[in-house]
C-alpha positions as CSV (number, residue, x, y, z in Angstrom):
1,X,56.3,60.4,-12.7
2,X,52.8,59.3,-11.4
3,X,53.1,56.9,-13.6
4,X,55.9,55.4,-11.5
5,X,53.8,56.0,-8.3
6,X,51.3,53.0,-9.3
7,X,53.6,51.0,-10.4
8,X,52.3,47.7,-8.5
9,X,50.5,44.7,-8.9
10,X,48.7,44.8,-5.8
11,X,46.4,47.8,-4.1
12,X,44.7,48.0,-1.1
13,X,41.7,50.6,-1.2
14,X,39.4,51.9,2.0
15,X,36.9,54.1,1.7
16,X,37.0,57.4,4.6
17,X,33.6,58.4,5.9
18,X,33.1,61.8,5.6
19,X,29.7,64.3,5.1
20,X,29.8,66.2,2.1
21,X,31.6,63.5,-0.1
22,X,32.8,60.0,-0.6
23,X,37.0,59.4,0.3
24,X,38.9,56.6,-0.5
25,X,43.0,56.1,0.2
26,X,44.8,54.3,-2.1
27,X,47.6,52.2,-0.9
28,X,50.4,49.7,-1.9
29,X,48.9,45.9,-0.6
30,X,50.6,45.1,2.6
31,X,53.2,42.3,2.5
32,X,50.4,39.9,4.2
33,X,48.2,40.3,1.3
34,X,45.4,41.9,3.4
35,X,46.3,44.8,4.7
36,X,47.5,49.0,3.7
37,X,51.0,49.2,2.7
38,X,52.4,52.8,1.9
39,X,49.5,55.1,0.9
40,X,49.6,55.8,-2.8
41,X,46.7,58.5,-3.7
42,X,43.5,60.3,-2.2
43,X,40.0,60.4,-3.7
44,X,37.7,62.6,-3.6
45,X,34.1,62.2,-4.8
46,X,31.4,64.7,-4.7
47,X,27.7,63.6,-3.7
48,X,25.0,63.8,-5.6
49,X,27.2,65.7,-8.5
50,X,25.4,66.2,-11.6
51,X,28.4,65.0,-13.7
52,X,30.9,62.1,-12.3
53,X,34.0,64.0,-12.1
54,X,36.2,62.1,-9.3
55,X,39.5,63.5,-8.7
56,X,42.8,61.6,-7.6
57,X,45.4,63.3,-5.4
58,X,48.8,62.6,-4.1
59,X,47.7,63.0,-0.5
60,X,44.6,64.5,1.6
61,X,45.7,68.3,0.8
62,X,44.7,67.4,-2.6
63,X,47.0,70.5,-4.2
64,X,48.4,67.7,-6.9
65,X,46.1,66.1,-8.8
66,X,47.1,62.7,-10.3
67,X,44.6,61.7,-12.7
68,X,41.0,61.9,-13.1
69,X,37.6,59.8,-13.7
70,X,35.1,61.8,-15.9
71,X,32.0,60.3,-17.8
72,X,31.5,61.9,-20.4
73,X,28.0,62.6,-20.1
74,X,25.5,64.1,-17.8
75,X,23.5,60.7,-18.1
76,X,25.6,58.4,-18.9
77,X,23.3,55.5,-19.8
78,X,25.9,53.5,-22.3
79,X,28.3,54.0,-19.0
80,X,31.6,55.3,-20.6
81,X,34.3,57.1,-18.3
82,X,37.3,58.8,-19.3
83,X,40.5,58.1,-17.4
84,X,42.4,61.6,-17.8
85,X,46.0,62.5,-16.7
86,X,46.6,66.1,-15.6
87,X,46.9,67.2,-19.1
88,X,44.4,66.1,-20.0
89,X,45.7,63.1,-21.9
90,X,43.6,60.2,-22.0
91,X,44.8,57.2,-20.3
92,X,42.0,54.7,-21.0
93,X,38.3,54.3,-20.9
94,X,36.0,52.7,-18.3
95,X,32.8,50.9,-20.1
96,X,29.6,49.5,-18.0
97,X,28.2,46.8,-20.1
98,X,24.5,47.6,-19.4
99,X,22.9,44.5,-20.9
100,X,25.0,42.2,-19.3
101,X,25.1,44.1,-15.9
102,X,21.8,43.6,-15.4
103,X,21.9,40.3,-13.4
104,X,26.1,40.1,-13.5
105,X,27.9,43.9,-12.9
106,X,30.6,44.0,-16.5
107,X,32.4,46.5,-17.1
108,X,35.0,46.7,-19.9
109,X,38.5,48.3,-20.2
110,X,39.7,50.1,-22.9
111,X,42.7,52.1,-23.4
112,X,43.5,55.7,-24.6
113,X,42.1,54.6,-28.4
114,X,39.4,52.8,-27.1
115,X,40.6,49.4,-27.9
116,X,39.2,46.8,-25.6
117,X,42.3,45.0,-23.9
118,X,40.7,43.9,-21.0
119,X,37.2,43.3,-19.2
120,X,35.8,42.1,-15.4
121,X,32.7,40.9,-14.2
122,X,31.5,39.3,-10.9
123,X,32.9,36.2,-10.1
124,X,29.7,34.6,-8.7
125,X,26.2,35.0,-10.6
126,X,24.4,33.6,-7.6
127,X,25.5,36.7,-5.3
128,X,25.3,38.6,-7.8
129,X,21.8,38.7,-7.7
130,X,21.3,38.5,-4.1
131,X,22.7,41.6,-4.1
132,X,20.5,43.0,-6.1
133,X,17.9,41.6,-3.8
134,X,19.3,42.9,-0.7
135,X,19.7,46.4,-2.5
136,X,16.0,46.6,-2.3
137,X,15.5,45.4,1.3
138,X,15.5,48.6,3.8
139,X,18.8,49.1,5.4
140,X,20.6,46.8,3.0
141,X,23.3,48.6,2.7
142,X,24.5,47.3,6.4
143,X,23.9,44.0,5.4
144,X,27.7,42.5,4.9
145,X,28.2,40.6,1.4
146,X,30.8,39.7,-0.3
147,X,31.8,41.6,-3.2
148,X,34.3,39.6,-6.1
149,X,34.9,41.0,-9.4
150,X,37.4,38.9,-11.6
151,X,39.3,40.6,-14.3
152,X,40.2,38.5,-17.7
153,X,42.5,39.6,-20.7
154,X,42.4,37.3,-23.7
155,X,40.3,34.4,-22.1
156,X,43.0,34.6,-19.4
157,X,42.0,35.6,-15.5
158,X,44.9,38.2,-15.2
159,X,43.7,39.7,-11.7
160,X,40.5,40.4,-9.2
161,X,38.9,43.0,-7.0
162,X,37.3,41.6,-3.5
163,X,35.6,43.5,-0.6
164,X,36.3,41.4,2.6
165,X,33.5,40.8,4.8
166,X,33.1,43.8,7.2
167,X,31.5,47.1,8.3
168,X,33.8,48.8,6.4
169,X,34.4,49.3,2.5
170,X,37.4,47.8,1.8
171,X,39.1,46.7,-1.3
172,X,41.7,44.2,-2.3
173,X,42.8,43.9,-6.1
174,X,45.4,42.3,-7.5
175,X,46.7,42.3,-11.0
176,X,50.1,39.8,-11.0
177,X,49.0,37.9,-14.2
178,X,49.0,41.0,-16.2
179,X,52.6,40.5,-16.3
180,X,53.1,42.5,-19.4
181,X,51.6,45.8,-17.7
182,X,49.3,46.2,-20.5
183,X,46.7,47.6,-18.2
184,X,47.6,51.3,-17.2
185,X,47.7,50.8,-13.1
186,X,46.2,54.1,-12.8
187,X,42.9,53.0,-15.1
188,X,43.1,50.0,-12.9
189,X,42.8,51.8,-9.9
190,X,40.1,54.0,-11.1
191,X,38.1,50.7,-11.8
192,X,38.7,49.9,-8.5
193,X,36.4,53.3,-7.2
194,X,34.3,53.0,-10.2
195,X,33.0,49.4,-8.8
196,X,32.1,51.0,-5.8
197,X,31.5,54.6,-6.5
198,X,29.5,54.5,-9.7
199,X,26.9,51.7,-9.5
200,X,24.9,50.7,-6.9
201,X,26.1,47.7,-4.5
C-alpha cells in the first residue's frame, strides 16, 4: 500500500534542478540523521502553473502516481490545499494561515474532515523576517539561510522541518513525537514541498 511506503518518522527531501519544472526525491532519513536513506517518492512540479497541482510518484518514470497536492483554487488567497490519494480520496488539508504568515510563515494541518490536529510555524521570528528582507535584496535567493519550521500537536512540539545551510535545497523533518501516527506521513510529506514549493523563501 503507499500508505505503508511512508511509513517513517524521519524524511530526507532534495530538490533536483531541472528547466521546465521543480523536482524533489523523497527519501527515508539516513541512519546518521543527515543524510538520504532509501528513496521513497518523486515530485514533480510544473512552473509557473496556473493551478498548484503537484504530483507524487513512485520513482522518476512517474507511471504510478502516489498522491497528490491540489489547491483548490486558481488564487488561492485563504491558502487551502487538498492532499488527494489516487482515488481521489482525500487524505488531509494543507492551510496557510495568512494573517499570521505575514512576519512568521503558519500553516495548519487538517485531516480528510478538515479537523485541525496539528499546525507548524517557524521556529525563530528574528529570521523569519530577515528572510523576508533578504527576499527583496537582488540575488537573494543565493544567499544561504537557515530555514526551521517546528510542528506542534496539542501544545506539544511533535516534530520539525530544517534546511541545512548550503547551495542546495535540502530538507530534514522529523516527526518521532507523533508517536500515535495521527498525522497521515504522506500529508506530512506534502507539507514538507509545500514549505518550499508554495510560498516564497
Amino acid at each position: 500500500m503507499n500508505a505503508d511506503r511512508f511509513d517513517h518518522d524521519g524524511f530526507f527531501i532534495d530538490q533536483l534542478i531541472r528547466p521546465l519544472a521543480n523536482l524533489y526525491r523523497i527519501s527515508t532519513l539516513g541512519d546518521d540523521g543527515a543524510s538520504a536513506g532509501e528513496p521513497l517518492a518523486f515530485v514533480r512540479q510544473k512552473k509557473l502553473a496556473i493551478r498548484e497541482d503537484i504530483r507524487f510518484f513512485a520513482d522518476e518514470s512517474e507511471s504510478d502516481e502516489l498522491f497528490r497536492l491540489k489547491a483548490r483554487g486558481i488564487t488561492e488567497f485563504r491558502g487551502r490545499y487538498d492532499v488527494f490519494a489516487p482515488d481521489d480520496a482525500r487524505l488531509g488539508v494543507l492551510e496557510k494561515v495568512f494573517g499570521k504568515s505575514l512576519f512568521r510563515s503558519t500553516w495548519k494541518i487538517l485531516d480528510a474532515d478538515e479537523r485541525e490536529i496539528a499546525w507548524t510555524h517557524e521556529r525563530s521570528l528574528p529570521v523569519a523576517i530577515l528572510r523576508r528582507v533578504i527576499d527583496v535584496v537582488p540575488y537573494g535567493d543565493f544567499i544561504p539561510i537557515v530555514f526551521h519550521f517546528t510542528i506542534h500537536m496539542n501544545g506539544t512540539e511533535v516534530g520539525d522541518l530544517r534546511r541545512p545551510i548550503g547551495l542546495r535545497d535540502r530538507y530534514i523533518m522529523k516527526l518521532g513525537g507523533d508517536s500515535e501516527r495521527k498525522i497521515d506521513r504522506r500529508v506530512a510529506v506534502a507539507l514538507a514541498i509545500a514549505l518550499d514549493a508554495l510560498q516564497s523563501r
